[in-house]
Structure formats: C-alpha cells, structure tokens
C-alpha positions as CSV (number, residue, x, y, z in Angstrom):
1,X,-38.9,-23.0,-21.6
2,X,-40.0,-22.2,-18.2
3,X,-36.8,-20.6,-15.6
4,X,-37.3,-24.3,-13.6
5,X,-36.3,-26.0,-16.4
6,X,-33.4,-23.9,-17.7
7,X,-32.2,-23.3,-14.1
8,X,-31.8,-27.1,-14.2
9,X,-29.5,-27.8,-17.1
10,X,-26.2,-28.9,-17.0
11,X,-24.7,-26.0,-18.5
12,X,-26.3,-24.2,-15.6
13,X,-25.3,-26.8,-13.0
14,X,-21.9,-26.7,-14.0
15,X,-21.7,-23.0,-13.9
16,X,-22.8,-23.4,-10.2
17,X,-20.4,-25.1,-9.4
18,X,-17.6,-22.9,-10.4
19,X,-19.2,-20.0,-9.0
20,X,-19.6,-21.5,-5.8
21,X,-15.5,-22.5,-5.8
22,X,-15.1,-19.0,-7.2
23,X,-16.6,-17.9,-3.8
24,X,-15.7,-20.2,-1.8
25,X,-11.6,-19.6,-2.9
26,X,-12.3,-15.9,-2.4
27,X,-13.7,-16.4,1.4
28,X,-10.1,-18.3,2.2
29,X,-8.5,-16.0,0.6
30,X,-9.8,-13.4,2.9
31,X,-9.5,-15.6,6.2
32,X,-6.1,-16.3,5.6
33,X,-4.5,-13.1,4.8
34,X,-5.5,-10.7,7.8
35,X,-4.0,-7.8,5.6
36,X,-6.5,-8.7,3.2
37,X,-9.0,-8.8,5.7
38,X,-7.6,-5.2,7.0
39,X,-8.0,-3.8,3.2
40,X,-11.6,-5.1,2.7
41,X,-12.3,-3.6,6.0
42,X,-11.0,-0.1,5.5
43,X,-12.5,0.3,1.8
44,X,-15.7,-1.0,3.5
45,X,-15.8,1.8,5.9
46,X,-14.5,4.7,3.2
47,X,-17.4,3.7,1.1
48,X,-20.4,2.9,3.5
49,X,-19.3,5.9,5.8
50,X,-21.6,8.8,6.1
C-alpha cells in the first residue's frame, strides 16, 4: 500500500481530526489564560537561551 492511500483511510482521517481539536483546544487554552501564556514564555526563554 502506497503512503497516499494509507494517509487517506478513515482510521487516519479520524485521527486528524482529533489531533487537530487536540491542538486547536491547546491554542485556547493558551490565549485565554495569560499566566499560561507567561509560563510558556519563561520556559521558552530558559531553554532556547544561550
């Protein structure tokens, strides 16, 4: 089975889906708790800083 095919199975479409409302809940999360925001921020600089 070629990847085009497999990509396009429902199993695989379904999976999408709740990866892409996995993300999507994750991004509001973020927006609407600044604190959040503010913890994701700090962690981001502590681990990218050089």
């Amino acid at each position: 089975m070629e990847f085009r095919d497999a990509a396009m199975t429902e199993r695989v479409l379904e999976r999408m889906i709740f990866v892409a409302k996995t993300l999507a809940a994750t991004a509001y999360d973020v927006v609407a708790d600044p604190a959040l925001l503010a913890r994701i921020r700090e962690e981001f600089e502590h681990r990218t800083r050089k």
